[in-house]
Every structure is written in structure tokens, then in C-alpha cells.
N, C-alpha and C positions, 0 to 999 in steps of 0.2 A: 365733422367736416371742417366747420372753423378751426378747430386743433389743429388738421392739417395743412389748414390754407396757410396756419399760421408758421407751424414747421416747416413747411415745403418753402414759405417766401425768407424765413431765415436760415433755411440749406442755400437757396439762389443767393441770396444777399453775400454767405459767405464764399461761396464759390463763385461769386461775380468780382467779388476783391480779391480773391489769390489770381485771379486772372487777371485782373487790372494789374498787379501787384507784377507778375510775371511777365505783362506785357510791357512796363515802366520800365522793369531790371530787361529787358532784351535789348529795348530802346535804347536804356544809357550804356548798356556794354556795348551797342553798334556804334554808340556815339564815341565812344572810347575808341573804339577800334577805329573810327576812320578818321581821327585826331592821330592816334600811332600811323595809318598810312600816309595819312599827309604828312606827317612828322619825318618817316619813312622814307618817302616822296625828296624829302625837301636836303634829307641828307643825303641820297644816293646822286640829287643834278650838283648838290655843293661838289661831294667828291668825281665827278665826270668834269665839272669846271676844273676841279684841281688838280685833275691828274692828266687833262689835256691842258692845261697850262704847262703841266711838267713837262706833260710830253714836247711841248713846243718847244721849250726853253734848254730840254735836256743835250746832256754832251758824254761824250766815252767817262765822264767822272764814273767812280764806281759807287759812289755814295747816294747820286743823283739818281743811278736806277734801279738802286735798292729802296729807297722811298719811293721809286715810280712803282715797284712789284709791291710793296706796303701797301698802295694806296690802291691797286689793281684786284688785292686781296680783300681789303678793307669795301671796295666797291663790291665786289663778289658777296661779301658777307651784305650788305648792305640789301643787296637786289634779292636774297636769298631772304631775309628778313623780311621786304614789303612783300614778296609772293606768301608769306606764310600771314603777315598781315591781312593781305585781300582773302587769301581764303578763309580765314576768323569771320574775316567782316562776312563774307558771301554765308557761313555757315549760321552766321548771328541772325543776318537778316532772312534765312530760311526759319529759322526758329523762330523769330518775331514775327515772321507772315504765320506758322501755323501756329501761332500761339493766340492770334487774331482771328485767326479761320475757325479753332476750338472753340474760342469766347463767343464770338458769332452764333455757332451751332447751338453753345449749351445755353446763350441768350433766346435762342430758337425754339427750346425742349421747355425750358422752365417757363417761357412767355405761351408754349401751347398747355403747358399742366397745369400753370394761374389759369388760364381758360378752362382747362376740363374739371377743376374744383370749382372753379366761381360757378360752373351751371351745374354739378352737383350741389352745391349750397343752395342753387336757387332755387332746385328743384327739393331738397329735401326739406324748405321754410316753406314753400307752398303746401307740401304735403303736409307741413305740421300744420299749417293754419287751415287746412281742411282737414283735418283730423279737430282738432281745436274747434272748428265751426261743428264740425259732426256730433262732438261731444255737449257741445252747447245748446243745439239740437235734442239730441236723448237724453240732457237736463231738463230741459222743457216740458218733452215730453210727459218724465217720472214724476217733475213737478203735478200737470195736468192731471195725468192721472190720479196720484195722489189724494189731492183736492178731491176728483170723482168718488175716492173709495169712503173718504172723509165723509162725504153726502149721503153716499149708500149706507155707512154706517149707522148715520145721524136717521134717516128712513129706517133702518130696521131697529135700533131702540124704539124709534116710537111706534112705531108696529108693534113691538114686542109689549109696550108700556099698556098699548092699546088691547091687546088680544089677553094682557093679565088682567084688565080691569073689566072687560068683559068677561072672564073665565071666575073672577071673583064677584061678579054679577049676578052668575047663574048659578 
């Protein structure tokens, strides 16, 4: 039973570290990802400032609204870039909730089997030590006994001692 109190707490041990392990890497890749949305973020209002500046400033130049359709594109690309961001991020942080809700659970499962081994150990130490007491018991006994057959013996030599010396008597 200690064998397996012992394997079972280093099966949890290691499978409580690929989850730690798993929920750390979830963590830093969320953290990543909502550094790129901000990052995302911060270039999409740059170029919204800079292409309503153009706009403001623009004229029939044909140069001017070719950068303004560059930067229209460029916005496009950008906004089409943080949606794929946020939804990283949203996918990250589903994974990291259930990667915390698994941990939880299988924290759950090994913290009730540490329980249902510690009370088989505690029950199969009791039984050994009334097993142990029982036998310590019917040592005693044989002991006793022993000693009695020892006396009985010691009585019928001399019985025996006495019935030859009378039998050589007569």
C-alpha cells in the first residue's frame, strides 16, 4: 500500500507539473498575444490619424490619393490583423481556463485517491498490528504450554523412576 501511496503521489507530482507547466506556456502565449493586440491596437489609430490627416489635407494631386488608397489598404490590413489577434487571444484564454479547470479536477481525483490510500494503509497497519498482537498471543500461549508438557514430562520420569524401583523391589 505504501508502494502505491508512493507511486500514485509521484504520478500526481508529475502530472501536477505538466499542468502547472501548461498553464504557465497558456499564460505567456496570452501574454504575447495581448502585447501583439495592443501592438495591433496602437498601429491601426496611428494609421486612422494618418490617413485622416491625408484625408484632410488632400487635393486632386494624383500622388496624394494614391498614398491615401496605400494607407486605406494598409488600414485594412491592419484591422484584419488585430481581429485575427483578438481571436488568438479569445482562443488562448479558452485554453488557459480549461487548462486550469483540468488542473483543478485532476487536483481533485489525486487529492481523493491520497485519501483512499491513506485509509487503506491505515487500515491494513492496524490489521497488521492485530495480527502481530494475535501472534504474540499464540506465542504465549505455545510458550505456556510448552513449560506444562516440560512438568508433565518431568512427573512421568519420575513416575516411571518410581514404578522401576518398585518393580525391582518385588
Amino acid at each position: 500500500v505504501e508502494a502505491a501511496l508512493a507511486a500514485f503521489r509521484e504520478e500526481a507530482n508529475m502530472t501536477l507539473e505538466m499542468k502547472t507547466e501548461e498553464v504557465v506556456l497558456a499564460a505567456q502565449a496570452a501574454a504575447e498575444a495581448e502585447e501583439g493586440k495592443n501592438a495591433g491596437e496602437a498601429e491601426i489609430e496611428r494609421l486612422k490619424q494618418a490617413l485622416a490627416s491625408k484625408e484632410a489635407t488632400s487635393s486632386l494631386d494624383e500622388a496624394l490619393k494614391a498614398e491615401v488608397a496605400e494607407l486605406r489598404v494598409a488600414l485594412t490590413d491592419a484591422t484584419d490583423a488585430h481581429g485575427s489577434q483578438q481571436s488568438a487571444l479569445a482562443e488562448l484564454m479558452i485554453r488557459l481556463e480549461a487548462a486550469e479547470a483540468a488542473s483543478v479536477t485532476r487536483e481533485a481525483e489525486f487529492a481523493a485517491k491520497r485519501d483512499q490510500l491513506s485509509s487503506k494503509l491505515e487500515i491494513a497497519e492496524r490489521h497488521a498490528k492485530e495480527s502481530l498482537a494475535e501472534s504474540a498471543k499464540t506465542e504465549w500461549t505455545i510458550s505456556v504450554l510448552n513449560s506444562r508438557l516440560q512438568m508433565e514430562e518431568s512427573r512421568v520420569q519420575a513416575k516411571q523412576i518410581e514404578i522401576d524401583r518398585v518393580t525391582a523391589t518385588l
